[in-house]
C-alpha positions in Angstrom: -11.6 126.0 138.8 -11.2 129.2 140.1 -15.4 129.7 140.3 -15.4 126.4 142.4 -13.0 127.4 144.7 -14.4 131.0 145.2 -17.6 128.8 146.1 -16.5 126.9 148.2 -14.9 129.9 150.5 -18.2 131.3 150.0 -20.2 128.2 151.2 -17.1 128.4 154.3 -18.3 131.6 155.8 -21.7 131.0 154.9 -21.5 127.6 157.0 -19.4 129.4 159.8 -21.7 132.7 159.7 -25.0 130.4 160.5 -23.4 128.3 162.6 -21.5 131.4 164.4 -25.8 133.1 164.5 -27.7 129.8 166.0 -25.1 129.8 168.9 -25.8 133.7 169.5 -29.2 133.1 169.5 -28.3 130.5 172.3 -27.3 133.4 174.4 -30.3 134.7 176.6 -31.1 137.3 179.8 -31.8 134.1 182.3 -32.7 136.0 185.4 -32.9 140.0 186.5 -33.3 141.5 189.9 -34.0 145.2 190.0 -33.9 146.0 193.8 -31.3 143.7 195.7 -30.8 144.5 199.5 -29.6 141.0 200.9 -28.9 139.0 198.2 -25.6 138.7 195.8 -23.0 140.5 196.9 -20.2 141.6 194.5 -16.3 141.4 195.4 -16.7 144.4 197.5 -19.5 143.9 199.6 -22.0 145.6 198.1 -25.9 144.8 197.1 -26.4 146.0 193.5 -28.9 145.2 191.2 -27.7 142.4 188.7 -28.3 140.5 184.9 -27.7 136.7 184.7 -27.0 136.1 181.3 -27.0 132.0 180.4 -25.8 130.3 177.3 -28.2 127.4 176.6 -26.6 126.0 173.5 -23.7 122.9 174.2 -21.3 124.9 172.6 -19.0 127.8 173.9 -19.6 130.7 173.3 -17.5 134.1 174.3 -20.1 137.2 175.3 -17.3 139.9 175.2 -18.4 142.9 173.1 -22.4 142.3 173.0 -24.3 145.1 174.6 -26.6 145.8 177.6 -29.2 148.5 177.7 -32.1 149.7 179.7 -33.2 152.3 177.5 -35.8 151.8 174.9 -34.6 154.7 172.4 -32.2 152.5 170.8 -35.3 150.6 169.4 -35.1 153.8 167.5 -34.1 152.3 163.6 -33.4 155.8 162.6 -30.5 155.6 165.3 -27.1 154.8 163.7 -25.1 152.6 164.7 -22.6 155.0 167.1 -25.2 156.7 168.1 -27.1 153.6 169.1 -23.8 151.9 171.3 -23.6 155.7 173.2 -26.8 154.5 175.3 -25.5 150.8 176.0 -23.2 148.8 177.8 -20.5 147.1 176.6 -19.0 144.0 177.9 -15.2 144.3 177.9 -12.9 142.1 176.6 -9.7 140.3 178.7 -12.1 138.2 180.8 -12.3 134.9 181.4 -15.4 134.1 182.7 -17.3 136.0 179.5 -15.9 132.8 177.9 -19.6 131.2 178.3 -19.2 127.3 177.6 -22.7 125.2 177.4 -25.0 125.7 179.4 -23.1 128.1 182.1 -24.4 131.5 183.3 -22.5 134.7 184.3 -24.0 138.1 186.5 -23.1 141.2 185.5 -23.7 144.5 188.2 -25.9 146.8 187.1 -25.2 150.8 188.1 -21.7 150.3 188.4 -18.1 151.2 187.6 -16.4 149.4 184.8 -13.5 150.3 187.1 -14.2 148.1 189.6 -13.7 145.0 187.6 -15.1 143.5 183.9 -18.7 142.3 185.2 -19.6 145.9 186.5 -21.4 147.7 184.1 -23.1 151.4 183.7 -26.6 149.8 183.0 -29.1 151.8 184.7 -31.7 150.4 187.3 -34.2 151.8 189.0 -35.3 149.5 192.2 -38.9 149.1 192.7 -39.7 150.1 189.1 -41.0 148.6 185.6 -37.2 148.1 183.5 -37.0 146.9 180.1 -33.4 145.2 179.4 -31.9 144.4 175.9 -29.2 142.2 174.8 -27.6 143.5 171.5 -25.0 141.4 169.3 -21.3 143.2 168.6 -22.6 145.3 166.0 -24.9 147.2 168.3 -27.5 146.1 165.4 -29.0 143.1 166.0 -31.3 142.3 168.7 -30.4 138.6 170.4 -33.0 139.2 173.7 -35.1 141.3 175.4 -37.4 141.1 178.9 -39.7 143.7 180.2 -39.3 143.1 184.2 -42.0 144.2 186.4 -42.0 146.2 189.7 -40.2 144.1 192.2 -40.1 143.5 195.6 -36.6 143.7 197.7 -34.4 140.6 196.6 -37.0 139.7 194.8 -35.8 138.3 190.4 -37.8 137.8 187.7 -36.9 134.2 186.3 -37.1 132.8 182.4 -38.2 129.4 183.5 -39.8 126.4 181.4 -42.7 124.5 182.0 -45.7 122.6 179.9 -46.3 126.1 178.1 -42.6 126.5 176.9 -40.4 129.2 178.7 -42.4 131.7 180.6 -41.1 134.8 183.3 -42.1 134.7 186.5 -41.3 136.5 189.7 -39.9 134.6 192.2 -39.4 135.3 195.9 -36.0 135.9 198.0 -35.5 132.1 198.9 -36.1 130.7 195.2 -33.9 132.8 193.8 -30.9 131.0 191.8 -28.0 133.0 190.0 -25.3 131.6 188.7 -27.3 128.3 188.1 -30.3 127.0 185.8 -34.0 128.4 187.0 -35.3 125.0 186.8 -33.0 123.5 190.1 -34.4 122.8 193.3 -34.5 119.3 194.7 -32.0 118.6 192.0 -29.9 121.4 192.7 -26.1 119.7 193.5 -24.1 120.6 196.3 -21.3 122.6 194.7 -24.3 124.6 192.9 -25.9 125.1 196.3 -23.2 126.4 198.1 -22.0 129.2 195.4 -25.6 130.3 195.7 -25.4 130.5 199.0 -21.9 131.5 199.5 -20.8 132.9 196.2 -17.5 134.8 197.6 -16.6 131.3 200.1 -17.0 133.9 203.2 -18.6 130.9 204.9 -16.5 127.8 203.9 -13.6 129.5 204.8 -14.8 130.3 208.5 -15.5 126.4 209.0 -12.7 124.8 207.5 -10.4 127.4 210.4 -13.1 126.5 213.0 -12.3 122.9 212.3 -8.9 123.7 212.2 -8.8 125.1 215.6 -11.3 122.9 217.4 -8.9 120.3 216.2 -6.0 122.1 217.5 -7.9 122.8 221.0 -8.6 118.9 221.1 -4.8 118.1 220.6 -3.5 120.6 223.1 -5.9 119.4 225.4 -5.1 115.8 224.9 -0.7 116.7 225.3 -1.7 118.5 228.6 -3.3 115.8 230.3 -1.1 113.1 228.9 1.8 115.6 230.3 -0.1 116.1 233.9 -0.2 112.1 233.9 3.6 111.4 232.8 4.7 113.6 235.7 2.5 112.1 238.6 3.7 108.9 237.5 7.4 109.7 237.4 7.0 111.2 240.9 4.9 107.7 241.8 8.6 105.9 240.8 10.2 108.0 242.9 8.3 107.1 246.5 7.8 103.8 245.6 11.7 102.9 245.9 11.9 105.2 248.8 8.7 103.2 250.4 10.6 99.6 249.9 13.7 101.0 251.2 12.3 102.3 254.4 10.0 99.4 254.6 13.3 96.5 254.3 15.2 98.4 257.1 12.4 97.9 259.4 11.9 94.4 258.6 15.7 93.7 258.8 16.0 95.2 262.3 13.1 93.4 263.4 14.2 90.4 262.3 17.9 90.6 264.1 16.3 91.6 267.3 14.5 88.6 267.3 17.4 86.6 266.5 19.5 88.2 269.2 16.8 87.7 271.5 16.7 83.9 271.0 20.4 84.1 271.4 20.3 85.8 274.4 18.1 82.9 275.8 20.2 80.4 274.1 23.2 81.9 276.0 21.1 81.9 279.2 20.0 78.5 279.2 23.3 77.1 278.3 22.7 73.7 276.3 20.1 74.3 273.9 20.9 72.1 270.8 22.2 73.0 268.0 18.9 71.9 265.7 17.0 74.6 267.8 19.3 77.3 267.0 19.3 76.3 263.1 15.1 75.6 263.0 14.9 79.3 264.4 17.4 81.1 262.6 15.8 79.0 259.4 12.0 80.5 260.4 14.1 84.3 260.8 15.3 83.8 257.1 12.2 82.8 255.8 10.5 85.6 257.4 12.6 87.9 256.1 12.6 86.4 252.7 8.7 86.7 252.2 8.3 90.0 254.0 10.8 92.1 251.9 9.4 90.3 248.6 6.0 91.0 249.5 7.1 94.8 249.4 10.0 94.4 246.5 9.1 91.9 243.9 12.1 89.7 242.3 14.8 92.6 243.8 17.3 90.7 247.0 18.2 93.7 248.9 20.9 91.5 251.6 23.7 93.6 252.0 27.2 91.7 253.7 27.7 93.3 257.1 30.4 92.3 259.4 28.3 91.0 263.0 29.3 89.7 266.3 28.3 86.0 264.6 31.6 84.8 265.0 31.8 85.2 268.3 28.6 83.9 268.8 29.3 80.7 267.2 32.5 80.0 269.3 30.6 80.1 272.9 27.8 78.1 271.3 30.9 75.6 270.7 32.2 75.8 273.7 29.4 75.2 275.5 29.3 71.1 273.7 32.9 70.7 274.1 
């Protein structure tokens, strides 16, 4: 019983230890550039030569405390082991994005301070010069990848890409180069892809979504301070308008009582004009009025009471047909 179960354990870890090996062989050195001027910058600014590591299995896979090297002596099998890590690279633990799940790629910063964060490594790399690069496993032993990159160009990478003949290196020129994503995108590349190529540190989304912001801000103070020009010129409009009736119904009302006191006057003169005569015209002086002041104030009677010399009036029209 006790062999069985010390075979099954051992079948365990033999399982776990393949299984563990296939998915480090997944991991590969996807794309390298050696002399970078205007390309990817890293969270400080700066232009420095860079690895893109890819995982190209569908499982995840953490990265953290495999090696990086530019230096052929550790090909050396004499070397042991301590003596081997001294002239590599190591990638740190306690980060994240070493965490490589299927099918993802990471850059790491070549000539750098570890200092300045996890993905900046000592690797050394001469621009404009022939560079062998190795990717070691945690034990500083095995071997998972290795690329001889040529002389380069300015921003120029050298790409693992695969075609009809399997996966072949080539260089490739400023404006095809793709870190961060597969080698093979181009029409196909997405959006989201696309634009952490192009603006890996969101410099540039950032400036448009404020530019919107504002322009869209500009537009509504714009709009408030033409509405408010309008709202005052037509509260001043409601102001003379009123003032314009008013004015306008005292002149009608005086012309219409000196016409009326005119044919009075007459009436007087003539002594024995009719009574229907006097009616007809003070009838036409009504109407008059009546149409003129609601041509100028619609649906608003503006007749004040005022006490007049009618009274009189009426008693020596009276008198006159006693």
């Amino acid at each position: 019983m006790k062999k069985f179960g010390l075979l099954l354990c051992g079948m365990f870890f033999a399982g776990s230890s393949m299984m563990f090996g296939q998915v480090e062989n997944s991991i590969k050195i996807n794309e390298v550039m050696t002399d970078n001027t205007a390309n990817v910058q890293d969270e400080y600014g700066q232009c420095k030569a860079w690895i893109e590591i890819a995982n190209i299995s569908h499982t995840t896979y953490n990265i953290r405390g495999m090696y990086l090297t530019t230096n052929r002596a550790v090909l050396n099998k004499e070397l042991s082991v301590p003596e081997r890590v001294k002239m590599m690279s190591v990638i740190p633990n306690g980060e994240t994005r070493t965490n490589l799940g299927g099918h993802q790629h990471l850059l790491f910063y070549c000539n750098g301070n570890p200092a300045q964060g996890a993905l900046h490594l000592t690797v050394p790399v001469e621009p404009g010069k022939e560079t062998w690069i190795a990717l070691y496993n945690g034990n500083g032993v095995n071997l998972i990848d290795s690329v001889t990159v040529p002389a380069l160009e300015p921003n120029q990478s050298y790409a693992l890409v695969h075609n009809k003949d399997g996966n072949v290196w080539e260089v490739r020129q400023a404006e095809a180069v793709t870190p961060w994503i597969s080698n093979e995108v181009s029409e196909k590349e997405s959006k989201i892809a696309k634009l952490k190529r192009e603006d890996p540190h969101g410099f540039g989304i950032t400036i448009l979504a404020m530019g919107i912001v504002f322009f869209c801000l500009a537009l509504l103070w714009i709009f408030f301070t033409l509405f408010g020009i309008f709202m005052k010129h037509r509260e001043k409009m409601a102001k003379i308008q009123p003032v314009k009736a008013g004015v306008k119904t005292v002149e009608k009302t005086k012309e219409v009582g000196h016409k009326t006191s005119t044919i009075l006057q007459d009436g007087l003169k003539t002594k024995g004009i009719d009574k229907e005569v006097y009616i007809a015209v003070i009838s036409m002086a009504l109407k008059q009025y009546q149409d003129d002041v609601h041509d100028v104030e619609s649906g608003i009677i503006t007749i004040k009471p005022k006490d007049t010399d009618w009274s009189n009036e009426y008693l020596q029209m009276t008198h006159f047909h006693e």
